[in-house]
C-alpha positions, 0 to 999 in steps of 0.5 A: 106424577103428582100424585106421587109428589109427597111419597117415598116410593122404591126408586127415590129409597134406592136412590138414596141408599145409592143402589139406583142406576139411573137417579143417584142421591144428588140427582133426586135432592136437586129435582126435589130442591128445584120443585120445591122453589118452583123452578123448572122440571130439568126431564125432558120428555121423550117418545117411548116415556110419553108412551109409557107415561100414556098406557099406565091407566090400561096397564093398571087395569089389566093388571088389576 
């Protein structure tokens, strides 16, 4: 995830363009406000995201 941490990838532009159903623009400016103070990560991590989180490397290499 840090990785991504300085970009504007497709989810934040729709977000801030209100077209995202899961993050609206207030959800994004508050996560980002609070990373930058360093306070912490309101996510809470859930079974089929830490899954999903695990196979991006053999997704990636499939796909690639």
């Amino acid at each position: 995830m840090n990785d991504r941490r300085d970009k504007l990838t497709a989810s934040v532009a729709s977000a801030l363009e209100g077209k995202n159903p899961h993050l609206s623009a207030q959800q994004y400016l508050r996560q980002k406000v609070r990373d930058m103070c360093g306070m912490p990560n309101e996510f809470q991590m859930v079974p089929a995201i830490a899954h999903g989180h695990a196979m991006e490397p053999v997704a990636r290499d499939y796909l690639e």
